[in-house]
LUMTORMI-590434 format. One record per atom (N, C-alpha, C): residue number from 1; residue in one letter; atom name; y, x, z. Coordinates in Angstrom, 1 decimal, always signed. Each point is the difference from the previous one (the first is absolute). Example, Ala and Ser with C-alpha at 12.3 -4.5 7.8 and 13.67 -1.06 7.14 Angstrom:
2
+------+-------+-------+--------+--------+--------+
: semi : lomar : marpa :      Y :      X :      Z :
+------+-------+-------+--------+--------+--------+
:    1 :     a :     N :   -5.7 :  +13.2 :   +7.8 :
:    1 :     a :    CA :   +1.2 :   -0.9 :   +0.0 :
:    1 :     a :     C :   +1.2 :   +0.9 :   +0.0 :
:    2 :     s :     N :   +1.1 :   -0.4 :   -0.7 :
:    2 :     s :    CA :   +1.1 :   +0.9 :   +0.0 :
:    2 :     s :     C :   +1.1 :   -0.8 :   +0.8 :
+------+-------+-------+--------+--------+--------+
***
This chain:
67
+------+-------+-------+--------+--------+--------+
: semi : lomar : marpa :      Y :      X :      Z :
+------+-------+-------+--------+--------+--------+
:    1 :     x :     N :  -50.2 :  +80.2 : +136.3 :
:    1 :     x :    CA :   +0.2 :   +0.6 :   -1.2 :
:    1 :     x :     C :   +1.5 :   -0.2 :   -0.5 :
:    2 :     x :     N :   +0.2 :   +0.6 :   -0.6 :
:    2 :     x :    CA :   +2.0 :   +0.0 :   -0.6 :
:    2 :     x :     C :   -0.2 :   +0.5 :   -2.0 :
:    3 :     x :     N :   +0.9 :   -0.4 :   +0.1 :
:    3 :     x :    CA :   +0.2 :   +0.7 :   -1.5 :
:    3 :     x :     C :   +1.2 :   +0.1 :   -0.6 :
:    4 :     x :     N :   +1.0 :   +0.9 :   +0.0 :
:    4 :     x :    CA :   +1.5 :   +0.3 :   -0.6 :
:    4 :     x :     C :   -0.2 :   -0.8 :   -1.0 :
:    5 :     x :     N :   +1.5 :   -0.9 :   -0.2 :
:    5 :     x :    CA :   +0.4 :   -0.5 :   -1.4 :
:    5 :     x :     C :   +0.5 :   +0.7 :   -0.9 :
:    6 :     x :     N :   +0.8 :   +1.3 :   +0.5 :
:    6 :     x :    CA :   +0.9 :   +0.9 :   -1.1 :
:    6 :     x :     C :   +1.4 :   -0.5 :   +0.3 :
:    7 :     x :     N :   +0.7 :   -0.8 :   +1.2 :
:    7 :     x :    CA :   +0.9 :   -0.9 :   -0.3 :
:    7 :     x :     C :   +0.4 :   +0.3 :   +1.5 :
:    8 :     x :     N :   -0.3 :   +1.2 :   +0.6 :
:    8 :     x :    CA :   +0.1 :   +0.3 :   +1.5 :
:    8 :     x :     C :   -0.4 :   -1.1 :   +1.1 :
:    9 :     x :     N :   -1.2 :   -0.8 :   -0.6 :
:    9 :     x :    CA :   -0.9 :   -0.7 :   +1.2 :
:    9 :     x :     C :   -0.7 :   +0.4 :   +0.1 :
:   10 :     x :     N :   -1.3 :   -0.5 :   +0.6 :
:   10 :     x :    CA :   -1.2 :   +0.1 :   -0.4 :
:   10 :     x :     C :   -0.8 :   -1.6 :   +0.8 :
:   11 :     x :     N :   -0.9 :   -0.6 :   -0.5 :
:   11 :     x :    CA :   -0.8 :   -0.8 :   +0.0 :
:   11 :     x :     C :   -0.6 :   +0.3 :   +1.1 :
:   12 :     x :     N :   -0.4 :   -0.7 :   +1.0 :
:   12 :     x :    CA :   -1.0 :   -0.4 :   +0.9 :
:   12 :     x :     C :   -1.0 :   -0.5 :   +0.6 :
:   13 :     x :     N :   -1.5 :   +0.1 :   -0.2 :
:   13 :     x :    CA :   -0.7 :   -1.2 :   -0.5 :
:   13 :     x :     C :   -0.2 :   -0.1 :   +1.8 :
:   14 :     x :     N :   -0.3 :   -1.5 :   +0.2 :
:   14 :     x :    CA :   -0.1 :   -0.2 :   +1.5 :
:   14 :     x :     C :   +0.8 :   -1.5 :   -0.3 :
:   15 :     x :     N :   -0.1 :   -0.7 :   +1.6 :
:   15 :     x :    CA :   +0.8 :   -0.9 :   +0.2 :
:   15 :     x :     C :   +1.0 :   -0.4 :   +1.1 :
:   16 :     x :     N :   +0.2 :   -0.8 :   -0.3 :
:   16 :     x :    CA :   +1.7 :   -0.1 :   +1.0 :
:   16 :     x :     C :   -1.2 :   -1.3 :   +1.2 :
:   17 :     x :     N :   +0.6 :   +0.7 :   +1.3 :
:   17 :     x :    CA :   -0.8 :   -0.9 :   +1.3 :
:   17 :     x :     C :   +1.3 :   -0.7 :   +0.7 :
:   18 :     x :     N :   +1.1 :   +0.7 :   -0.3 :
:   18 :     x :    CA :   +0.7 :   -1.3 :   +1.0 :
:   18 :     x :     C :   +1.6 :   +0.9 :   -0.6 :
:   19 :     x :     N :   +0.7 :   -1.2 :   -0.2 :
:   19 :     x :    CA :   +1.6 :   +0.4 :   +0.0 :
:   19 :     x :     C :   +1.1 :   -0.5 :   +0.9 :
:   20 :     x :     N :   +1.0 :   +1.0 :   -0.2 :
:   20 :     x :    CA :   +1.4 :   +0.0 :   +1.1 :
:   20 :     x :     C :   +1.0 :   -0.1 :   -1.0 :
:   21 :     x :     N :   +1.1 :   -0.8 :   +0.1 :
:   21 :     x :    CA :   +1.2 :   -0.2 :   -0.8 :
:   21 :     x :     C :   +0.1 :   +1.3 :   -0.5 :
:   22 :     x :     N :   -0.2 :   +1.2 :   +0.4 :
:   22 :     x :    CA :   +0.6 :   +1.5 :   -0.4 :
:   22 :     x :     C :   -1.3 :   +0.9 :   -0.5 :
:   23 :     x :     N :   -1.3 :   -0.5 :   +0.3 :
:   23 :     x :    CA :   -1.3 :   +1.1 :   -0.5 :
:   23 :     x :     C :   -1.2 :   -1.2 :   -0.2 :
:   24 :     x :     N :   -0.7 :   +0.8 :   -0.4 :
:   24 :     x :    CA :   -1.9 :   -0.7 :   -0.4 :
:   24 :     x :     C :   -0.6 :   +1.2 :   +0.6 :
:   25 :     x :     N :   -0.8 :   -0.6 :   +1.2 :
:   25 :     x :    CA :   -1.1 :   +0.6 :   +0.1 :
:   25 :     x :     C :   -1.4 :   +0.1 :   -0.8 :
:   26 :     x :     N :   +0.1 :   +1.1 :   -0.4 :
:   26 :     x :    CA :   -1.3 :   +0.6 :   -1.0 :
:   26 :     x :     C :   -0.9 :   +0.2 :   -0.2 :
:   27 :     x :     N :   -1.3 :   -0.5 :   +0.1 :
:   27 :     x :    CA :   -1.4 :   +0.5 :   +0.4 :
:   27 :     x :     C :   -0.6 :   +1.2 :   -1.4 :
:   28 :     x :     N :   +0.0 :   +1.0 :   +0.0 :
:   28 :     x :    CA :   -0.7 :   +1.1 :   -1.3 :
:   28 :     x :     C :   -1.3 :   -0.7 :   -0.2 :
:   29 :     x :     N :   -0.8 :   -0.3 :   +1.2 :
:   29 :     x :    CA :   -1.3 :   +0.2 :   -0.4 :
:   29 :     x :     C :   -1.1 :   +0.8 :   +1.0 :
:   30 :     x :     N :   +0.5 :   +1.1 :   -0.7 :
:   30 :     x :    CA :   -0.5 :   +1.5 :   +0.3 :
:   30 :     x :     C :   +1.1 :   +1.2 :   +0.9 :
:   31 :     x :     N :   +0.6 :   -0.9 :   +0.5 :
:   31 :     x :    CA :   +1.0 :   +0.6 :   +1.6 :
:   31 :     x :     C :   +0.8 :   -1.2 :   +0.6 :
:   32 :     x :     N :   +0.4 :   +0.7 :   +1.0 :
:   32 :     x :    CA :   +0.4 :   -1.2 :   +0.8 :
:   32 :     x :     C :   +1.6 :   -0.6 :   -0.7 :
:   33 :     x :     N :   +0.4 :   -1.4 :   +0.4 :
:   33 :     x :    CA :   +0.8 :   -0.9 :   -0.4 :
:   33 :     x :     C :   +1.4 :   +1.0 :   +0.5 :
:   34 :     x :     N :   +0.8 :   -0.7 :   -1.0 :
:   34 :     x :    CA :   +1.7 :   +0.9 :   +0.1 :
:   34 :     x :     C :   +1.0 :   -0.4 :   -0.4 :
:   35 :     x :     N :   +0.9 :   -0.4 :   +0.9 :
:   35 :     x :    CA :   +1.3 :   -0.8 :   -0.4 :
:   35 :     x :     C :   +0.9 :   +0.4 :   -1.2 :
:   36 :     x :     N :   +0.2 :   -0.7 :   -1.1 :
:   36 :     x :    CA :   +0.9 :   +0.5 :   -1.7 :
:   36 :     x :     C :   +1.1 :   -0.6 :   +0.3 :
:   37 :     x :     N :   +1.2 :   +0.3 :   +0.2 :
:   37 :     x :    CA :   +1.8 :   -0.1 :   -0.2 :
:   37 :     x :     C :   -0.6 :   -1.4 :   -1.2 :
:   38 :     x :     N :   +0.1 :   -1.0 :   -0.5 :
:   38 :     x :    CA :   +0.4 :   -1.1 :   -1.3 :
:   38 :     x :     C :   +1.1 :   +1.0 :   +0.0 :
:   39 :     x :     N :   +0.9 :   +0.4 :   -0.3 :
:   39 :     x :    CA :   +1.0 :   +1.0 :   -0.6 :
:   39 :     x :     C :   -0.3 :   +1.2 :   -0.3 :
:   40 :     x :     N :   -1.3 :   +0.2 :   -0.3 :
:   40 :     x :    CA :   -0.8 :   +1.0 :   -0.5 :
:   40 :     x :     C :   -0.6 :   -0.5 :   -1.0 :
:   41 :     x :     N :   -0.5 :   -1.2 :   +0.3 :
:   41 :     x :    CA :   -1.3 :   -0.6 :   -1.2 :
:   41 :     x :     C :   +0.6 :   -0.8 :   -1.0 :
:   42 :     x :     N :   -0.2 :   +0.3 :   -1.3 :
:   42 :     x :    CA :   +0.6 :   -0.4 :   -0.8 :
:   42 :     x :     C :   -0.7 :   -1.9 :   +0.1 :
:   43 :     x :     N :   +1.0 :   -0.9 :   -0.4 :
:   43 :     x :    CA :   +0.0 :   -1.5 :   +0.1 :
:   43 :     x :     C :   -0.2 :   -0.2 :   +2.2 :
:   44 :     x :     N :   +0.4 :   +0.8 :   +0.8 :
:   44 :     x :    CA :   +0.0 :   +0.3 :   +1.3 :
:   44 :     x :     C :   +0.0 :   -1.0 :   +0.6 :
:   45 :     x :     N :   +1.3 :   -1.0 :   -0.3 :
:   45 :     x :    CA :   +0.0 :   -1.2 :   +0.4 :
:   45 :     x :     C :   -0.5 :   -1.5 :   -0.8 :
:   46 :     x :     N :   -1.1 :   +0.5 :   -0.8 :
:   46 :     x :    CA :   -0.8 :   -1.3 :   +0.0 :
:   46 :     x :     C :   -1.4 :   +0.7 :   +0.4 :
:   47 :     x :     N :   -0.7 :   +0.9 :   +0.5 :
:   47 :     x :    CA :   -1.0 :   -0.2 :   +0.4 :
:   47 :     x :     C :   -0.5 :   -0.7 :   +1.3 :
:   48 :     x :     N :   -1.5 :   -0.1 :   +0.3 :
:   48 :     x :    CA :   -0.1 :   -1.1 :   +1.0 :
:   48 :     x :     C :   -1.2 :   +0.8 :   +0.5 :
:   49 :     x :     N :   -0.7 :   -1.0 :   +1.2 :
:   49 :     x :    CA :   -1.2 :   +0.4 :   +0.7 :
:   49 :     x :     C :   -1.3 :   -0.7 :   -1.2 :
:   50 :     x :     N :   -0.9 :   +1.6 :   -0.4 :
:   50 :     x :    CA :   -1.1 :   -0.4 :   -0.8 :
:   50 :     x :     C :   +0.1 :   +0.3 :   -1.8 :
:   51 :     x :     N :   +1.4 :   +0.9 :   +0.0 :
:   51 :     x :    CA :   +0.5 :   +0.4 :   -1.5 :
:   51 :     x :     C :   -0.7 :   +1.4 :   +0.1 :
:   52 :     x :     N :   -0.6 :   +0.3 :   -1.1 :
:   52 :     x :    CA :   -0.6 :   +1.7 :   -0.2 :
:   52 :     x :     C :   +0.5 :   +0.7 :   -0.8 :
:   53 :     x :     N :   -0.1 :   +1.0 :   -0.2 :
:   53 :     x :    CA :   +0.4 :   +1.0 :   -0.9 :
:   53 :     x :     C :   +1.6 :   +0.7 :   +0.1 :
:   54 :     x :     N :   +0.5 :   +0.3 :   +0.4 :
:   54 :     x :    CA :   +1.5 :   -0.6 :   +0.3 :
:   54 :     x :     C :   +0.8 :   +1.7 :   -0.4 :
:   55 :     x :     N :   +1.0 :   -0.1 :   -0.4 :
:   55 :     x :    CA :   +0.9 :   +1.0 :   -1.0 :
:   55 :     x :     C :   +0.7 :   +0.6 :   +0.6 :
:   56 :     x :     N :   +0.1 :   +1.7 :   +1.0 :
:   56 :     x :    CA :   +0.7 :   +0.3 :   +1.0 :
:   56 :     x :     C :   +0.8 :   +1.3 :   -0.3 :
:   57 :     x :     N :   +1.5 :   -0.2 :   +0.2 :
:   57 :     x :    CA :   +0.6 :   +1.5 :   -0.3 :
:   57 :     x :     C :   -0.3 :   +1.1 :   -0.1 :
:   58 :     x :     N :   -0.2 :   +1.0 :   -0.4 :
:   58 :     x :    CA :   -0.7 :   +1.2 :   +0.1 :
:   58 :     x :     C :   +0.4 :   +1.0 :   +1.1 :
:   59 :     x :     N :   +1.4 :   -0.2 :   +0.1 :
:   59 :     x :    CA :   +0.5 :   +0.7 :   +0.8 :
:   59 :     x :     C :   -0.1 :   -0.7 :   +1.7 :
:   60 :     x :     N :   -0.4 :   -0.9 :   +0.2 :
:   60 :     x :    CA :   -0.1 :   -0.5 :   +1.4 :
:   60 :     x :     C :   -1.5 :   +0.5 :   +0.1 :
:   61 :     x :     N :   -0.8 :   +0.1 :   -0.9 :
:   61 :     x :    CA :   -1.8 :   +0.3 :   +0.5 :
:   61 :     x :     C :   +0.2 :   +1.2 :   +0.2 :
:   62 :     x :     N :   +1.0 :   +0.8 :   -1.2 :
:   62 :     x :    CA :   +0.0 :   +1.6 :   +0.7 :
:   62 :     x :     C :   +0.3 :   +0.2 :   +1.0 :
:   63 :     x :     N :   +1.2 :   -0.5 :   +1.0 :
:   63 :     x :    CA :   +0.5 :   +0.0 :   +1.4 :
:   63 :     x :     C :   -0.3 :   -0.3 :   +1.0 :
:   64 :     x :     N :   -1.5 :   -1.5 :   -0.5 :
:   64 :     x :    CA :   -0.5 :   +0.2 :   +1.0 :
:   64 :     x :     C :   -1.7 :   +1.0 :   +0.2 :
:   65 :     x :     N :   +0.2 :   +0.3 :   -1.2 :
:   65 :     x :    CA :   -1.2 :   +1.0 :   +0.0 :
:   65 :     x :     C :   -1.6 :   -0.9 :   -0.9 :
:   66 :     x :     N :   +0.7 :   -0.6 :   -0.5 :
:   66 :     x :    CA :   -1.1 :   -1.3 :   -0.5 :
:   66 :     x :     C :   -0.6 :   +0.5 :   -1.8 :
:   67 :     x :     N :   +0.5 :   +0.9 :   -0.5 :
:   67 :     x :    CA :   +0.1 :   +0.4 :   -0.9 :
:   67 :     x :     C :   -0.3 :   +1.5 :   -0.5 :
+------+-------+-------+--------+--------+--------+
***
């Protein structure tokens, strides 16, 4: 599930399964897991393995079709 902020993100509910100095891999839930740029996600470089809900550019979900 997602929900726009109005602030060109949108909210992602799901959780983070494993991170790389450069992305969080993402579990939705309800589709399969998917690597996020931290330079997409707002606070990028403090999230960790087992954080939920997590705040993603709007314009990287549009490009990759997530949106």
């Amino acid at each position: 599930m997602s929900r726009k902020t109005g602030f060109g993100q949108t909210t992602l509910s799901g959780e983070i399964i494993r991170t790389s100095d450069s992305a969080v891999l993402f579990d939705p839930g309800d589709d399969e897991p998917f690597w996020v740029p931290r330079r997409c996600c707002l606070d990028g470089s403090t999230l960790e393995d087992g954080d939920s809900d997590i705040c993603v550019a709007d314009w990287w979900l549009e490009q990759e079709g997530r949106l």
